[in-house]
Every structure is written in structure tokens, then in C-alpha cells.
N, C-alpha and C positions, 0 to 999 in steps of 0.2 A: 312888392316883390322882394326886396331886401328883409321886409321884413319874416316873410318865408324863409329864406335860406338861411339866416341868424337861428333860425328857430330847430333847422334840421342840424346845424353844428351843433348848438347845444343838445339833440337830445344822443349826439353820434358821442360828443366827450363826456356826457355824464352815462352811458352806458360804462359799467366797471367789468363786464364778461367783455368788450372790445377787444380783442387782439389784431392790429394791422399785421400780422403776417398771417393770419388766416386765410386774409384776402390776397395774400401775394400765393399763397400756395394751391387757395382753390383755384386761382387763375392758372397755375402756370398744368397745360394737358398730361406733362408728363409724370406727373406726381403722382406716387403709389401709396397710402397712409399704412399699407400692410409690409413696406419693402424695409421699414423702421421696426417694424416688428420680429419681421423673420430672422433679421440679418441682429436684432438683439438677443433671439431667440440663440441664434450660430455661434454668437459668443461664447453665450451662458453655459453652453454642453460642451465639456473639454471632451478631447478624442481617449480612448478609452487605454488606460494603462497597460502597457504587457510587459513593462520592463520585469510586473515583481512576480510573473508566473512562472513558473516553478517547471523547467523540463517533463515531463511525469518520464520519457525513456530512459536519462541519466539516470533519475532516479528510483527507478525500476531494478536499473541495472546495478547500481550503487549498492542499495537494500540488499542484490542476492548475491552478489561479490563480498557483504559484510556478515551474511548468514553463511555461508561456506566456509568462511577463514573461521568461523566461528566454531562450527562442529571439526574443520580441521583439528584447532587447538584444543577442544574436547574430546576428541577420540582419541590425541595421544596422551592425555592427562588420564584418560583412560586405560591406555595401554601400560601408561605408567604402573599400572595397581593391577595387572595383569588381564583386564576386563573386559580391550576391546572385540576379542578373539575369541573362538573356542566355544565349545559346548556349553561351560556358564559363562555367561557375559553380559555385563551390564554397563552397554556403550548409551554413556548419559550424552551424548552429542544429540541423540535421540529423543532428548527431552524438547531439543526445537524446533518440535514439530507442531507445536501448539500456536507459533509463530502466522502461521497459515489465516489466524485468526486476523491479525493485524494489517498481510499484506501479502498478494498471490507470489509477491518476487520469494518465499520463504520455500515454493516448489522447485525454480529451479537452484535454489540458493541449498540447499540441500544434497538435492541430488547430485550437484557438481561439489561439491563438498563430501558428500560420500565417495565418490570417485577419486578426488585426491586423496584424499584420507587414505583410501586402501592401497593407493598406488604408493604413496611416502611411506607408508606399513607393511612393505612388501610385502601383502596380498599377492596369495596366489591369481592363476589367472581368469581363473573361473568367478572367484568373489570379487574381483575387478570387474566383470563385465554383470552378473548378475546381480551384486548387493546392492547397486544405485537403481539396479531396476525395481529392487522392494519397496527400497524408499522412496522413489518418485510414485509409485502405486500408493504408496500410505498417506504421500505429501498431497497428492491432489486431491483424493477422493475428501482426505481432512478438510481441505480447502471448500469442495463443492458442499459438505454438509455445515461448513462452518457456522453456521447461523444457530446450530447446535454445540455452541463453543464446549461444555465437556464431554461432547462425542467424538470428539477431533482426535485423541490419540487412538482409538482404535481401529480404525483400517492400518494407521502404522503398527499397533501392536501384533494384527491378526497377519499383515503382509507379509513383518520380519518372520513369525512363528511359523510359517507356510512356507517360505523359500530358504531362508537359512540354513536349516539344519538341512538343504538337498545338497549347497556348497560345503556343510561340515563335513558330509559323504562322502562325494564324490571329488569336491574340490583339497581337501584336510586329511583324509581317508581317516577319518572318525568311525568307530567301529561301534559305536552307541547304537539302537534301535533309533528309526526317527520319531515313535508318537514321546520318550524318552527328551531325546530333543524338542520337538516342540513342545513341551513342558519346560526345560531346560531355557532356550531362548525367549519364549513366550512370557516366561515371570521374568526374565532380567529386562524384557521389553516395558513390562506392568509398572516394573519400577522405575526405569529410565524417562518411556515416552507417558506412562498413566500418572504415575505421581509426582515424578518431577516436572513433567511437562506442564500438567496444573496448577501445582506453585509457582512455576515463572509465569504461566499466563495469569495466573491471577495477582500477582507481584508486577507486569505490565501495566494492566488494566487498573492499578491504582497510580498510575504516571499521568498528568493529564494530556500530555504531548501523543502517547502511545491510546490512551483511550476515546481520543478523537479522533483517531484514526477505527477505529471501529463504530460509533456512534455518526 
């Protein structure tokens, strides 16, 4: 009998996979061997950062708060050189329309920029209340075909050429014909919002901070 149970020690300490807590854990009922897992698993996945995300309505709003001070300061750098006004004029504030491309806040960033503008330029009242409306017409339609990036200044070019010379008229009492005018405004538009507005977008678009934002 002794000699049996000498026989069964020896073959329990020469096993080298033995683990005595194996036996303490398959014994004990309440042991889960997946409760080790899940709860390593809980560890491993940290909770997901938001500190570094970005407002998108600050900065919505930010973008067209810094596109309006912008055309502000060009349309009087404009009016400096006699341009922004009148029958010929070539209001290069217009060229930031190409902007639309980059980011939609450059619709109402404009339009509200047009609006001050006219009002600091004592703009009568008529071009006060209808010149932003061209431009908001040019800025968005830019916007919705954007995907056609140099088709983008023509609704601005065709909008200003189309309403403008109705405020030279009636609002300036311009005594021009209007197809006259829309000639008139329509090349200072070609040049403002068509060529210049394509050198700065194309002058953007080699930024890489500004061309990630379209890509």
C-alpha cells in the first residue's frame, strides 16, 4: 500500500505542467477564467479623446468673421484707387470668392462683408440692401458647384453684372444704358472675381494646411 502512494507522489512532482493553483481555482465555483480577460480587455481601450476636437461652430464662425474683415479691408483699398464704386469698378474684395472652395463659412463671410463694406462707404441705400444680395447669389451657387473649382467665380461674375448696374440706375442715378453697364461691371468683375480669384485659389491650394481642407 505504501508502496502505491510513494508511486502516485512521485509521478504528481515529476509532472513539470503541475500547477497547484490550478486545482485551487478549478475548485473554487465562483471562478470565471473569462472575467480575467474582459476586464484586461477594459483596461487596454482607453476612453476616446475629445479634448483635441475641434468646435467645427466656432470655427465656422471664426472663418467667416475673418473672410468679411477681409473684403472689408479690400474694398476700401479699393476705394482708395477709386474702384470700389461706379460704373467701372474693379472691387478686388471680389476675388474672395474663390474661397468657397475651401470652406462654406466664405458664403456668409462675404455677404456680411459686403454689407459692411457698403455701409463704412456710405453706400447709398439701395446698394446697402441689394449688393450683398448679388453677392450672397454668387457666393453660394460658387459654393454648390465647387467641385468645379474654376467655375466658381462665375455666378459671382454673372450676379454682380446682372444687379449692379440696376443700383448704378436707380440707386447712383447713373445715366449710362445698362447692357453699357453690364459690360462695364462685368469685365471689372472678370478681373476681380475671374483672375484674381484664381491666382489666390490657386496660390491657397499650394498651402498644405488650406489644401487639406479641400482634399
Amino acid at each position: 500500500m505504501n508502496n502505491i502512494e510513494n508511486k502516485t507522489n512521485q509521478k504528481t512532482n515529476s509532472n513539470p505542467d503541475h500547477n497547484p493553483d490550478h486545482d485551487t481555482a478549478g475548485s473554487n465555483p465562483d471562478h470565471n477564467p473569462n472575467h480575467d480577460t474582459a476586464s484586461s480587455k477594459l483596461n487596454h481601450n482607453p476612453s476616446p479623446d475629445t479634448t483635441n476636437r475641434p468646435n467645427t461652430r466656432v470655427l465656422y464662425i471664426t472663418q467667416a468673421a475673418i473672410i468679411a474683415a477681409l473684403y472689408v479691408v479690400m474694398t476700401y483699398i479699393a476705394r482708395l484707387a477709386g474702384l470700389a464704386s461706379g460704373a467701372i469698378q474693379v472691387r478686388i474684395s471680389e476675388a474672395l470668392c474663390t474661397l468657397v472652395l475651401f470652406t462654406p463659412a466664405a458664403v456668409p463671410g462675404m455677404t456680411v462683408g459686403c454689407l459692411l463694406a457698403n455701409i463704412l462707404t456710405n453706400s447709398v441705400a439701395l446698394d446697402i440692401g441689394i449688393g450683398p444680395i448679388a453677392t450672397l447669389i454668387g457666393a453660394y451657387i460658387g459654393w454648390r458647384i465647387r467641385k468645379y473649382r474654376y467655375l466658381i467665380p462665375i455666378p459671382t461674375i454673372l450676379s454682380n453684372a446682372i444687379i449692379v448696374p440696376i443700383v448704378l440706375i436707380f440707386g447712383y442715378g447713373e445715366e449710362a444704358v445698362y447692357p453699357y453697364l453690364f459690360a462695364t461691371v462685368g469685365l471689372g468683375e472678370i478681373i476681380a472675381a475671374g483672375i484674381m480669384g484664381i491666382i489666390l485659389m490657386r496660390a491657397l491650394l499650394r498651402v498644405p494646411q488650406f489644401r487639406s481642407m479641400v482634399e
